[in-house]
N, CA, C and O of each residue as an XYZ file, in Angstrom:
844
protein
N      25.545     -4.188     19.223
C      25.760     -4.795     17.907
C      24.599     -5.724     17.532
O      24.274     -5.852     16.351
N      24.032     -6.309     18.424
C      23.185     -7.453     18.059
C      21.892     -6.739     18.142
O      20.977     -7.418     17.678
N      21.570     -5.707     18.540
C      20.212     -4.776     18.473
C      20.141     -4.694     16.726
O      19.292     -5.018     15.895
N      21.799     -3.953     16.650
C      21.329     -3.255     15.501
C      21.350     -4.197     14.180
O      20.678     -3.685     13.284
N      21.935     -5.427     13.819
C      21.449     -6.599     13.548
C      20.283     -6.964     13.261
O      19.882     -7.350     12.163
N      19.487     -6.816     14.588
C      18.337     -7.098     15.071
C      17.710     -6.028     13.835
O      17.504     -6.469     12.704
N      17.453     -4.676     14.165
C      17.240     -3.855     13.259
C      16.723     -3.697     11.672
O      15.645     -3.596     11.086
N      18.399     -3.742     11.275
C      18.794     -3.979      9.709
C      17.981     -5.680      9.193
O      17.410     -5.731      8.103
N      18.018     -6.484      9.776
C      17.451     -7.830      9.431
C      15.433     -7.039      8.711
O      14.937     -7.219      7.599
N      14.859     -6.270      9.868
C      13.593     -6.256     10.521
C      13.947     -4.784      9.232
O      12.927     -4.681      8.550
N      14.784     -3.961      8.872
C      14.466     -3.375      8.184
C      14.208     -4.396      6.551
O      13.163     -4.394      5.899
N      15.426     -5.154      6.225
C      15.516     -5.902      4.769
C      14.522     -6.748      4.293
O      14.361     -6.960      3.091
N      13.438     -7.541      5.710
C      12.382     -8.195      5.862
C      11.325     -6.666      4.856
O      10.810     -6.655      3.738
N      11.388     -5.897      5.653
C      10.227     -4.748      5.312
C      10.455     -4.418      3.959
O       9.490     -4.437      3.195
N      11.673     -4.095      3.503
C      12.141     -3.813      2.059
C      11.645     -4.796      1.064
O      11.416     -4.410     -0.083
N      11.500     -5.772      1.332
C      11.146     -6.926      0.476
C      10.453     -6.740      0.401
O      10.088     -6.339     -0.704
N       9.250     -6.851      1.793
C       7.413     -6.439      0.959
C       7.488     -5.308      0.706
O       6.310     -5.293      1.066
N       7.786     -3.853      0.318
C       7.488     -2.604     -0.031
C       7.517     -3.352     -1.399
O       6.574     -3.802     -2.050
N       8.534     -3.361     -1.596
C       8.803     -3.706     -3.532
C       8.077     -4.736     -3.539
O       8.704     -4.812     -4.596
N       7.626     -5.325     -3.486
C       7.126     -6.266     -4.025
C       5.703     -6.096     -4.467
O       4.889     -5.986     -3.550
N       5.138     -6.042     -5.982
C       4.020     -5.107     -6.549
C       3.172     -5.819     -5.624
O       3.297     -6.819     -4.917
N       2.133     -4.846     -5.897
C       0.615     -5.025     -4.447
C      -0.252     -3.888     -4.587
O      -0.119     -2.848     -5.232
N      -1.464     -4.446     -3.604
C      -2.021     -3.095     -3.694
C      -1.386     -2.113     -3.414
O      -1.316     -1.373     -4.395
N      -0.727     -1.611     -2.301
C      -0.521     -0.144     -2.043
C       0.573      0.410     -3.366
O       0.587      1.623     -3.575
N       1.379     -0.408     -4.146
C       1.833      0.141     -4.816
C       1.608      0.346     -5.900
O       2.495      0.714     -6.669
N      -0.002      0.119     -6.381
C      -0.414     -0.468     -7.339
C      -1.658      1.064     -7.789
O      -2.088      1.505     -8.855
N      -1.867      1.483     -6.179
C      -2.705      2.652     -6.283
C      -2.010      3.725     -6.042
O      -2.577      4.739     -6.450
N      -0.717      3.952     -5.395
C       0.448      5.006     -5.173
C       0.713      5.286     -7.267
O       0.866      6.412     -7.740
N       0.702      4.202     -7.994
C       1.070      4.455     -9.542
C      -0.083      5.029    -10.377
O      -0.034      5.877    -11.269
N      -1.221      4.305     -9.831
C      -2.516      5.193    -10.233
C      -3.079      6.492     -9.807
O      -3.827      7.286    -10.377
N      -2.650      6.489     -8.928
C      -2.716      8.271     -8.372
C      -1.955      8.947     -8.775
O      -2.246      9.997     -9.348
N      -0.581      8.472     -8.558
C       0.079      9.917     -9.719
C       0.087      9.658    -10.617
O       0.515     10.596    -11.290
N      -0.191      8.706    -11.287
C      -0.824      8.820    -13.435
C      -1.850      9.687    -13.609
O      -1.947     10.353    -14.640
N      -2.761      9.767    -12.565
C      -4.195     10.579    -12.615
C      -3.969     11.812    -12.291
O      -4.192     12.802    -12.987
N      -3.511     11.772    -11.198
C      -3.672     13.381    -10.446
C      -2.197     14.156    -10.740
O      -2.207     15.387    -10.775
N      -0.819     13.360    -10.970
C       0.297     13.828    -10.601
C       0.939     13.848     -9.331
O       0.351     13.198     -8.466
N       2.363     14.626     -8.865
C       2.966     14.235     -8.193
C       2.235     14.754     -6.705
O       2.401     14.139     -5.652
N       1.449     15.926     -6.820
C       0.482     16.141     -5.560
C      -0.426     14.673     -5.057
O      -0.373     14.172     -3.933
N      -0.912     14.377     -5.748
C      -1.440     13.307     -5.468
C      -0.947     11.815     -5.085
O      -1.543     10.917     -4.489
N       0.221     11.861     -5.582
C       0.998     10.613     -5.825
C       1.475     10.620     -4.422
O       1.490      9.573     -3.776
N       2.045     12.263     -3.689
C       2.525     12.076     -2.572
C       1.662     11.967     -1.679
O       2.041     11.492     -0.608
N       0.083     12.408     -1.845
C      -0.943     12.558     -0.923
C      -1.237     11.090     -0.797
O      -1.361     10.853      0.405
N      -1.433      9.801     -1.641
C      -1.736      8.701     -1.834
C      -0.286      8.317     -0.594
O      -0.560      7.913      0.536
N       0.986      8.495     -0.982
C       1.872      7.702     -0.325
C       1.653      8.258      1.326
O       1.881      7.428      2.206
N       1.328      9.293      1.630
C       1.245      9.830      3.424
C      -0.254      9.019      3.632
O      -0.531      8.764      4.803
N      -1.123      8.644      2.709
C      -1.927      7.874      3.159
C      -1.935      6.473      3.599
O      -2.526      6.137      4.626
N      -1.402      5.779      2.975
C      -0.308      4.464      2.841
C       0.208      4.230      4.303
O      -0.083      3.333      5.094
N       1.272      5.563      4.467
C       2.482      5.630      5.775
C       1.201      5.823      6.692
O       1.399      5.032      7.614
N       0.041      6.435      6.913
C      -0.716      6.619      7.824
C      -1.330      5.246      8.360
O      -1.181      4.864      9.521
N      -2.196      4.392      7.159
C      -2.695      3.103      7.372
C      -1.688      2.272      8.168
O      -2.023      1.621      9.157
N      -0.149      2.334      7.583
C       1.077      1.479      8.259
C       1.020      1.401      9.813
O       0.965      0.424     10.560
N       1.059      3.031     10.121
C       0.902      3.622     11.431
C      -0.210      2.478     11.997
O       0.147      1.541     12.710
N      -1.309      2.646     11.664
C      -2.246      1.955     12.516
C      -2.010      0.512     12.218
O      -2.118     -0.199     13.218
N      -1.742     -0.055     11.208
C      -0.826     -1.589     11.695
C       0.002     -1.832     12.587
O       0.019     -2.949     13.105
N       0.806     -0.923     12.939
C       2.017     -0.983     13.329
C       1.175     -1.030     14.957
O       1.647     -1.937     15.643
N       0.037     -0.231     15.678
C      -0.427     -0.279     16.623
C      -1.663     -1.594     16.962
O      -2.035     -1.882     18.099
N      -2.091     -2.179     15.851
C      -2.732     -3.392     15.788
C      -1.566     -4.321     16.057
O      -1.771     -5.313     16.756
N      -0.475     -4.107     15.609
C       0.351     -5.369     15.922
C       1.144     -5.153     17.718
O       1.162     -6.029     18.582
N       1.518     -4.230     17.798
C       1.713     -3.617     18.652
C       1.149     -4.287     20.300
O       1.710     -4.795     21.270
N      -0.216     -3.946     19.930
C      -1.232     -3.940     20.846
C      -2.215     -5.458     21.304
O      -2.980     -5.728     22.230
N      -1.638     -6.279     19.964
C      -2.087     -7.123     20.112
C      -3.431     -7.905     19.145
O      -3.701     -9.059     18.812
N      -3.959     -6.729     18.972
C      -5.313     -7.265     17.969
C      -4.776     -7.787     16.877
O      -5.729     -8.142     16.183
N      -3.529     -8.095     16.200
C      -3.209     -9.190     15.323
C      -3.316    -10.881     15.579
O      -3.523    -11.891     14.907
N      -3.050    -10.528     16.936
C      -3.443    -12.319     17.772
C      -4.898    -12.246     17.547
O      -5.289    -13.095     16.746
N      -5.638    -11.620     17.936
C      -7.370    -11.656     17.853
C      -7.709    -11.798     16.507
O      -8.786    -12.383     16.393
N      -7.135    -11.444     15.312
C      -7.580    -11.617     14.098
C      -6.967    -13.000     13.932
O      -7.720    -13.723     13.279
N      -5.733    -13.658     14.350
C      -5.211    -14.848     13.935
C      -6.226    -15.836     14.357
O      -6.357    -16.883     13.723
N      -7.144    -15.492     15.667
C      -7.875    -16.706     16.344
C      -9.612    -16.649     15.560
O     -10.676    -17.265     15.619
N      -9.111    -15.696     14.983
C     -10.687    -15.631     14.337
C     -10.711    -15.341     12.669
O     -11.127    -14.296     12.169
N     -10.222    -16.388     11.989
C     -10.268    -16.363     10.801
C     -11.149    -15.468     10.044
O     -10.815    -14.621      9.216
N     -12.469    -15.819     10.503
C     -13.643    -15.617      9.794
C     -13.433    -13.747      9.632
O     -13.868    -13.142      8.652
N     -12.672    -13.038     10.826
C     -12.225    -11.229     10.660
C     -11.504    -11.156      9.510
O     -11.859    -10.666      8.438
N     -10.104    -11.854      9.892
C      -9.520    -11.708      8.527
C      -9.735    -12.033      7.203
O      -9.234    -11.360      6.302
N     -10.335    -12.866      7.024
C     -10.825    -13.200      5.505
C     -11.994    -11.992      5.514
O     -11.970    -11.473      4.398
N     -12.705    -11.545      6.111
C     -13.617    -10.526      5.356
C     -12.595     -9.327      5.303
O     -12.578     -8.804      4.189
N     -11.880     -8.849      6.068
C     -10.782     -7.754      5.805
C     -10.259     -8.452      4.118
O     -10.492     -7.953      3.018
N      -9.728     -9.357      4.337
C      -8.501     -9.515      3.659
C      -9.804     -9.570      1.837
O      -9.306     -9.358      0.731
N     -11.040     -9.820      1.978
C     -11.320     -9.351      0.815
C     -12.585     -7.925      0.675
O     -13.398     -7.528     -0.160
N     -12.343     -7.726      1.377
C     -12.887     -6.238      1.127
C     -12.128     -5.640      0.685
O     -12.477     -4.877     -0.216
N     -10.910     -5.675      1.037
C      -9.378     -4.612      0.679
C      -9.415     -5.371     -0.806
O      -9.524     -4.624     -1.779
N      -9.354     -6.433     -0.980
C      -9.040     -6.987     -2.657
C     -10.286     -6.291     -3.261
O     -10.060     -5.527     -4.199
N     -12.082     -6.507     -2.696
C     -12.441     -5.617     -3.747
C     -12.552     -4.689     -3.802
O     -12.910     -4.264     -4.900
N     -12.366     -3.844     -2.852
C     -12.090     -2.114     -3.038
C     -11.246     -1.979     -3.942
O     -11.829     -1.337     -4.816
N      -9.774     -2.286     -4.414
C      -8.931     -2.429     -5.109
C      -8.990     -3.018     -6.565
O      -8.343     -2.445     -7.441
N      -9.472     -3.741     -6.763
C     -10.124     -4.143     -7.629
C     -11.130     -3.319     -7.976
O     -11.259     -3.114     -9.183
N     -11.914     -2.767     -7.199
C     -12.986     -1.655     -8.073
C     -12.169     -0.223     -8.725
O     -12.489      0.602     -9.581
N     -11.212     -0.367     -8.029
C     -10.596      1.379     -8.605
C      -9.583      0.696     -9.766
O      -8.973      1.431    -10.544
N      -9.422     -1.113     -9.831
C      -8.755     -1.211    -10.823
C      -9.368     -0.905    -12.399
O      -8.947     -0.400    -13.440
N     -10.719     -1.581    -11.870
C     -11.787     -1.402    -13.089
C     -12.245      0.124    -13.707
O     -12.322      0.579    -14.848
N     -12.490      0.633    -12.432
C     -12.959      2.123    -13.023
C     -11.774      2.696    -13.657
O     -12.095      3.752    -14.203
N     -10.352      2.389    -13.828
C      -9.150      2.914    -14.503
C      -9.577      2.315    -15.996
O      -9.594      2.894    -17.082
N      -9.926      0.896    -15.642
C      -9.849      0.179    -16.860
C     -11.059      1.063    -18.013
O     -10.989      1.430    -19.186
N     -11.863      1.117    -17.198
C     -13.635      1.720    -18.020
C     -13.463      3.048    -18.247
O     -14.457      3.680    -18.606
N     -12.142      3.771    -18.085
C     -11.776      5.420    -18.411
C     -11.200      5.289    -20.061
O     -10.424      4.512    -20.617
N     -11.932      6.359    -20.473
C     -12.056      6.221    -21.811
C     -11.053      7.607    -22.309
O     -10.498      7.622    -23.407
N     -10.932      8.777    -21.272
C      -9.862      9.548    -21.111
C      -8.369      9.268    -20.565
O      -7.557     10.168    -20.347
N      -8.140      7.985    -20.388
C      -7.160      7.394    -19.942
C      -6.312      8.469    -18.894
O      -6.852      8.750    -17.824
N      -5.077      9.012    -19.203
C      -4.600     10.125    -18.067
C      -4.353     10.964    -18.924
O      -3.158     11.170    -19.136
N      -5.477     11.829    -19.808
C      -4.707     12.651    -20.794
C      -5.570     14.046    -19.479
O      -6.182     13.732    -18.458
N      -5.427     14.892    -19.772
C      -5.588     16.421    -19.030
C      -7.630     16.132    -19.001
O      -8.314     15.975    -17.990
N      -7.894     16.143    -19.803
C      -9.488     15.654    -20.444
C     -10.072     15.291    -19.091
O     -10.938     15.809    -18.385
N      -8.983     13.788    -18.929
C      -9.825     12.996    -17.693
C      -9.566     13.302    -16.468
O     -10.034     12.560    -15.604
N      -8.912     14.247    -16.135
C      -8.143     15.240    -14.749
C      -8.706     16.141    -14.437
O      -8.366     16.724    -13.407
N      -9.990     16.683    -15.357
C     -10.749     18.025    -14.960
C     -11.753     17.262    -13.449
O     -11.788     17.996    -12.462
N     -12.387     16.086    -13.346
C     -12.857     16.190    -11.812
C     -12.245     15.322    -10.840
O     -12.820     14.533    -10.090
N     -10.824     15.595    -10.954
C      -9.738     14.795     -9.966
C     -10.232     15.229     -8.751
O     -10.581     16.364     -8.427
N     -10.219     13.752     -7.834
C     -10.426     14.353     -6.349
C      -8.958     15.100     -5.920
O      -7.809     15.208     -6.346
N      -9.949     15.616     -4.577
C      -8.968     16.241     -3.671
C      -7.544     15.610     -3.169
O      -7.463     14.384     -3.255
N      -6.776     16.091     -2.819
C      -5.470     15.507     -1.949
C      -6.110     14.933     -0.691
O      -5.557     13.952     -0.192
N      -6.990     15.325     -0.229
C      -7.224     14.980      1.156
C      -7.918     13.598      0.887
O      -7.601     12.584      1.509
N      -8.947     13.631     -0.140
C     -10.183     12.289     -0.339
C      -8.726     10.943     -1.201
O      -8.944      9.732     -1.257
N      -7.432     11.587     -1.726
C      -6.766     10.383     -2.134
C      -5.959      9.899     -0.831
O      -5.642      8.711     -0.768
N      -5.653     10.681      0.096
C      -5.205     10.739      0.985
C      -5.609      9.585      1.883
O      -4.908      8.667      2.308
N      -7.148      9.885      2.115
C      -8.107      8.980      2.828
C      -8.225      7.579      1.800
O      -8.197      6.546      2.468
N      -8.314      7.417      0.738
C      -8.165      6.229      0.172
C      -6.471      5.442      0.176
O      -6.280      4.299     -0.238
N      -5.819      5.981      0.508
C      -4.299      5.528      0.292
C      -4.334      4.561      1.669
O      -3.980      3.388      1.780
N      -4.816      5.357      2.546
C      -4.886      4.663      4.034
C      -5.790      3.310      4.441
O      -5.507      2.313      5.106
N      -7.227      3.807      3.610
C      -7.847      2.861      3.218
C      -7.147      1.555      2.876
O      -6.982      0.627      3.669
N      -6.882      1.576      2.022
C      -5.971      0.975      0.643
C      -5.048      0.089      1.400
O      -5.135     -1.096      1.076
N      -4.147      0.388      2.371
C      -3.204     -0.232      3.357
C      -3.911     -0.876      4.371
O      -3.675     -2.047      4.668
N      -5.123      0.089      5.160
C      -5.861     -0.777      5.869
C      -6.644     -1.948      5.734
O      -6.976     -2.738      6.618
N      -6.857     -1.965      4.717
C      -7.437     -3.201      3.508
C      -6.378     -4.305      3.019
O      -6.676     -5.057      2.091
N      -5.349     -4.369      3.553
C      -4.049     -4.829      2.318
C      -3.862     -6.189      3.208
O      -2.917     -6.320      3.985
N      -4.721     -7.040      3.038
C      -4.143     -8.427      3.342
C      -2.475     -8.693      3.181
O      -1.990     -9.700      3.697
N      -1.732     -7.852      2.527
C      -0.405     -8.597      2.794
C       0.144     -7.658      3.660
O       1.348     -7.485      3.466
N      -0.259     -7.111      4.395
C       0.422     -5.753      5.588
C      -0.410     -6.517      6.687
O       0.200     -6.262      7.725
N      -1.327     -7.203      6.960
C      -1.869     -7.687      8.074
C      -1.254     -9.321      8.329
O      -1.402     -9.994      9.349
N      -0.633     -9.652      7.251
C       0.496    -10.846      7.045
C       1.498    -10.772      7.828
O       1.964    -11.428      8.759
N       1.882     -9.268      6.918
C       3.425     -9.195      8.207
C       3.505     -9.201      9.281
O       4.356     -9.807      9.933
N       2.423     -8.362      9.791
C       2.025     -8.134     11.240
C       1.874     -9.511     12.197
O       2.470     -9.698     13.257
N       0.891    -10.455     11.528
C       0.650    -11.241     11.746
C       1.994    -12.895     12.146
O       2.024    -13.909     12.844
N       2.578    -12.394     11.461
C       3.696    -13.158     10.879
C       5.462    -13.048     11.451
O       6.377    -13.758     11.866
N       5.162    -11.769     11.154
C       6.849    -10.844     11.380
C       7.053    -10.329     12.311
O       8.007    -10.472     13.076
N       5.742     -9.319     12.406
C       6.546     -8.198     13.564
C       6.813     -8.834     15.067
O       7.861     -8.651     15.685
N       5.641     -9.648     15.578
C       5.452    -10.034     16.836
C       6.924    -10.217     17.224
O       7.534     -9.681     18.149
N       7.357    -11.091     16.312
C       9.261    -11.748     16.482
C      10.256    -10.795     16.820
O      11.247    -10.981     17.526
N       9.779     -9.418     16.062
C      10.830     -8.541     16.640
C      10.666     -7.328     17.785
O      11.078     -6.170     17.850
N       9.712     -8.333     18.806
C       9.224     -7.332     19.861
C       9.017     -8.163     20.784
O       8.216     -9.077     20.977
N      10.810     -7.194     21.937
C      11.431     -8.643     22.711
C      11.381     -7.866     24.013
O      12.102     -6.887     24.202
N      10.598     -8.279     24.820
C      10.399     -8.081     26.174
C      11.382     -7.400     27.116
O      11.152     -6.588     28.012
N      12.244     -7.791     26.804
C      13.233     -8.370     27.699
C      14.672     -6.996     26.814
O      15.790     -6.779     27.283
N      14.288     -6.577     25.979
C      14.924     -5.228     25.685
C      14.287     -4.156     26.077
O      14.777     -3.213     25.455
N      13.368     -3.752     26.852
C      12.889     -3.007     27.217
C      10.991     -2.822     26.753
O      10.227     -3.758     26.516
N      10.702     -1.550     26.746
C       9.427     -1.410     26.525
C       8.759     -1.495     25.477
O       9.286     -0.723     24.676
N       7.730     -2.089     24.928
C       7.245     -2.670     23.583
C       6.696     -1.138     23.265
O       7.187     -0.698     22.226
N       6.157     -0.601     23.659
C       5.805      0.595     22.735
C       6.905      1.210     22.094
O       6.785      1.588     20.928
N       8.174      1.384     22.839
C       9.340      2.299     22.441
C       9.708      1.772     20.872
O      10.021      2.416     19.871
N       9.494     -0.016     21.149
C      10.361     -0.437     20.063
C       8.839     -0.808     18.787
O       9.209     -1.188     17.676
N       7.843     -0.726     18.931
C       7.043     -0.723     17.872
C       7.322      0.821     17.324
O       7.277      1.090     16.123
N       7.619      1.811     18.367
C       7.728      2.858     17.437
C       9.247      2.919     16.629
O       9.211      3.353     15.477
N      10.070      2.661     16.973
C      11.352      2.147     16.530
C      11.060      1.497     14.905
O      11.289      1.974     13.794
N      10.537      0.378     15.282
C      10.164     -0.739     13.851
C       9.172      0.108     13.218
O       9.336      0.303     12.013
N       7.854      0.825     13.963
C       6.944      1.560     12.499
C       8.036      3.280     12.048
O       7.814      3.930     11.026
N       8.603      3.478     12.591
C       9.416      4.301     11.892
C      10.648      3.650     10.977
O      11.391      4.479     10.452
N      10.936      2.221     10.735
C      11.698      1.860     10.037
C      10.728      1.628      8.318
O      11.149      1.798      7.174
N       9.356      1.191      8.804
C       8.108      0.656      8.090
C       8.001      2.292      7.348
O       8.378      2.429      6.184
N       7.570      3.234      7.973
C       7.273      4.303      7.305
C       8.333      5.130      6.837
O       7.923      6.126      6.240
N       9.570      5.025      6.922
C      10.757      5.355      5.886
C      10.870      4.605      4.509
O      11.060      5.198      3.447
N      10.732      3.203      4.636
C      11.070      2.550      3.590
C      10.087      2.454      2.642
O      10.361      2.067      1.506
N       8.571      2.869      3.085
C       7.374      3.294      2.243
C       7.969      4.782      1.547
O       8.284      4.939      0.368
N       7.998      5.368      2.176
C       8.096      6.824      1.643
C       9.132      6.862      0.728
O       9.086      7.626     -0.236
N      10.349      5.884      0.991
C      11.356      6.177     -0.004
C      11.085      5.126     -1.319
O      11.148      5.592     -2.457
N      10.851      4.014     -1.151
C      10.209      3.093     -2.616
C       9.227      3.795     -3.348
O       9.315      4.284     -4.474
N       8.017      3.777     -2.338
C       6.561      4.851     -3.107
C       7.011      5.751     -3.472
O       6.819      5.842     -4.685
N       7.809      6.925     -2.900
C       8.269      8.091     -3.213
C       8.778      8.078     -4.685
O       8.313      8.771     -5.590
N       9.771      7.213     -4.787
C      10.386      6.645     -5.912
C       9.385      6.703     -7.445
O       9.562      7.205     -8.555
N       8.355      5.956     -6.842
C       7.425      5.899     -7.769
C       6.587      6.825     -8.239
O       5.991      6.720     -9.310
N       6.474      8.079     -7.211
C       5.636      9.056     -7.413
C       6.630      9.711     -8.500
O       6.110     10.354     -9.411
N       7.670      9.616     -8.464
C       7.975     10.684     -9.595
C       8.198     10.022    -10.632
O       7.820     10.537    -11.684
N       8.742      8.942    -10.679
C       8.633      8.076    -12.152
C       7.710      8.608    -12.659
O       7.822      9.589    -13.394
N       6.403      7.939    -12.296
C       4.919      8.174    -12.777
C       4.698      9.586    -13.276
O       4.104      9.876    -14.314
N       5.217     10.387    -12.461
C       4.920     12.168    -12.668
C       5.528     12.212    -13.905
O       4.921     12.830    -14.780
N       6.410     11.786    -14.137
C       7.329     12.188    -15.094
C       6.691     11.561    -16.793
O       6.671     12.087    -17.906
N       6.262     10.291    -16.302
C       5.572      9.212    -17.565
C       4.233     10.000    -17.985
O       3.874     10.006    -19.162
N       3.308     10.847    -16.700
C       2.063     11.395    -16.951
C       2.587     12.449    -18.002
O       1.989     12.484    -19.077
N       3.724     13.378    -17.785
C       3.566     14.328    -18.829
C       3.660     14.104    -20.156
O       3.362     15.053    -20.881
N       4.157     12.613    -20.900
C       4.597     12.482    -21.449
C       3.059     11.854    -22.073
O       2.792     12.272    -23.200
N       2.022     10.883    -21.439
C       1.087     10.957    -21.436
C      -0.129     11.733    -21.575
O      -1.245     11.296    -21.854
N       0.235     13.023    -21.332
C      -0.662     13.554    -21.671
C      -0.511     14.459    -22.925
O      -1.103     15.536    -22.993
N       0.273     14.011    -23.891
C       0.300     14.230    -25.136
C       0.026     13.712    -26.324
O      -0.115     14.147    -27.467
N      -0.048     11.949    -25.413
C      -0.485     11.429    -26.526
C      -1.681     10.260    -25.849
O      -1.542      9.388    -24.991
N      -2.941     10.716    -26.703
C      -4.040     10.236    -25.852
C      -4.503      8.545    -25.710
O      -5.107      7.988    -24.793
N      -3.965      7.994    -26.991
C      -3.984      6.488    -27.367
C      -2.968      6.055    -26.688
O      -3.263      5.023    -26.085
N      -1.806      6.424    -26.510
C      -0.911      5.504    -25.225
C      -1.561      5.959    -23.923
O      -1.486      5.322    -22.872
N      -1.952      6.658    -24.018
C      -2.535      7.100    -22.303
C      -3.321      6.225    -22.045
O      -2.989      5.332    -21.266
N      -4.796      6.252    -22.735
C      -5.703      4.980    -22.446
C      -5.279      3.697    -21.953
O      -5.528      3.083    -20.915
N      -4.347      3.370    -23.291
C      -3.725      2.028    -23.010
C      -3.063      1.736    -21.921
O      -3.222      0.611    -21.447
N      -2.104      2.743    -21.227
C      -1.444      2.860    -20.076
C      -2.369      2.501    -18.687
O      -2.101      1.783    -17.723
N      -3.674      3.383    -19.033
C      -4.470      3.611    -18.023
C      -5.148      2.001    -17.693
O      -5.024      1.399    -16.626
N      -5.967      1.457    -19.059
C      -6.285      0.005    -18.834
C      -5.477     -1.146    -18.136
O      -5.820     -2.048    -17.373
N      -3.854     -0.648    -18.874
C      -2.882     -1.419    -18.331
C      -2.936     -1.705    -16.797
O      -3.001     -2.799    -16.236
N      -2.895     -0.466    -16.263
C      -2.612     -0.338    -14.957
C      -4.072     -1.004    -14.392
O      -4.092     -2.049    -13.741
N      -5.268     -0.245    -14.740
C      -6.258     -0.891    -14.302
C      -6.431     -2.360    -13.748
O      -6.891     -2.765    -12.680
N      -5.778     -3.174    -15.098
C      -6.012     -4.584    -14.756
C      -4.683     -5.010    -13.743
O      -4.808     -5.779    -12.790
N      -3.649     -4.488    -14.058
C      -2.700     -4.945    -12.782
C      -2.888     -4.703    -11.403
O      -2.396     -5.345    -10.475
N      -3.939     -3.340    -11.320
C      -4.552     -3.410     -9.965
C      -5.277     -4.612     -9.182
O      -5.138     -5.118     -8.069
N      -6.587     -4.954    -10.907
C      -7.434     -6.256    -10.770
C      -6.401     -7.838    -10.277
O      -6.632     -8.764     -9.500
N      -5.509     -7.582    -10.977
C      -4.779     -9.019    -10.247
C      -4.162     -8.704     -9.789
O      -3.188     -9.387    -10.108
N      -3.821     -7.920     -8.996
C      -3.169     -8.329     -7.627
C      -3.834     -8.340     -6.530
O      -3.472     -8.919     -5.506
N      -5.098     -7.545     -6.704
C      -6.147     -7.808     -5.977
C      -6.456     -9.185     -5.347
O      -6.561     -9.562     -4.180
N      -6.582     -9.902     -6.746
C      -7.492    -11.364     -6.895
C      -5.950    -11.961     -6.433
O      -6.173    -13.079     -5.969
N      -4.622    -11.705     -6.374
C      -3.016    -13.036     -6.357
C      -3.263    -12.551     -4.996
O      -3.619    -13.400     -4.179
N      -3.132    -11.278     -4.589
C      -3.167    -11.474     -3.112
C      -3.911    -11.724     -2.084
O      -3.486    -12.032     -0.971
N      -5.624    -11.546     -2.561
C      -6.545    -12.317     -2.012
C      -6.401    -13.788     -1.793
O      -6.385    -14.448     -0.753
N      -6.332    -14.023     -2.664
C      -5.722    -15.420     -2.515
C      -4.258    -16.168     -1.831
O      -4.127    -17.037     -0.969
N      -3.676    -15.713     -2.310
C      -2.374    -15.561     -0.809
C      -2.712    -15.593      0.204
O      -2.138    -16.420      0.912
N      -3.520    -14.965      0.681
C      -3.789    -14.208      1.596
C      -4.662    -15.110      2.486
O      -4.517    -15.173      3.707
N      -5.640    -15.850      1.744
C      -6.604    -16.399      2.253
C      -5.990    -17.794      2.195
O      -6.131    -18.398      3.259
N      -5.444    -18.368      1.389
C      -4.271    -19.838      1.899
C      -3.369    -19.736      2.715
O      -2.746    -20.748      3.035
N      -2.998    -18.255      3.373
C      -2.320    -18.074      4.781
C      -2.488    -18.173      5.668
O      -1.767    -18.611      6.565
N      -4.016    -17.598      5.689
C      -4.790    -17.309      7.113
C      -4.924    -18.198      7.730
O      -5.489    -18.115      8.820
């Protein structure tokens, strides 16, 4: 009873940051506005992939090594803000917004794929949790820490797939509707652009009054 407690707590902790807007959910909405729901899902297995390798940084320990050495995490924690920030801008500076027009040289599934992961590996507030959360729920004394990091990153990569997921089809659904009419599209597209740009810059900053 008190495992699974243990659990459900370590899942509702995780639920909170999924929803809560950010980068990864910020480029999971810009990928499927752009590309559609292929993409939207290729962006979210990229996401669950980056998680994966948090989940073994925390795991393993190199979250203590980034805690003792500030100077790692603050260059992580803003490289990921301006990578993010640059794909907020180049949304913003699209003058085809998401009408069909601006979809003729969509990357591949595989190259959004590799940025989704990026994108998470970059995400000052996923190296928070780690930093912060997970260590607490990885207890010696229940047995073997690998068993139960894989335990907790399979709780981490369900609750991505089902929020993001969520979003991939919203979005799919808003793109078609978008791509009929080219002046809300733009506008949509800038929109999003700049909400990428600040959350970039709110969670950089978070991020860096945490560290």
């Amino acid at each position: 009873m008190e495992q699974s407690a243990h659990l459900w707590l370590f899942f509702v902790l995780v639920f909170g940051v999924v929803v809560l807007p950010g980068l990864d959910m910020a480029f999971v909405l810009a990928s499927s506005l752009v590309g559609g729901r292929k993409a939207g899902f290729s962006a979210v297995g990229g996401i669950i992939a980056g998680g994966a390798c948090h989940v073994a940084v925390g795991a393993t320990g190199v979250a203590v090594l980034l805690k003792v050495l500030p100077s790692a995490f603050n260059a992580v924690l803003w490289v990921g803000a301006v990578y993010v920030a640059w794909i907020g801008i180049s949304l913003f500076r699209s003058e085809g917004g998401f009408t069909a027009a601006s979809l003729e040289g969509k990357q591949s599934s595989t190259a959004t794929f590799r940025q989704g992961a990026l994108t998470n590996l970059l995400n000052p507030k996923a190296y928070l949790f780690m930093l912060a959360v997970f260590p607490q729920f990885l207890r010696p004394e229940e047995g073997a820490i690998w068993l139960q990091a894989l335990v907790l990153g399979a709780i981490i990569a369900l609750t991505q797939g089902a929020v993001y997921g969520a979003i991939v089809l919203v979005a799919d659904k808003a793109r078609g509707w978008l791509e009929s009419k080219p002046a809300a599209s733009v506008a949509v597209a800038r929109t999003v652009g700049v909400l990428m740009v600040l959350a970039a810059v709110l969670t950089a900053v978070e991020g860096w009054r945490s560290a």
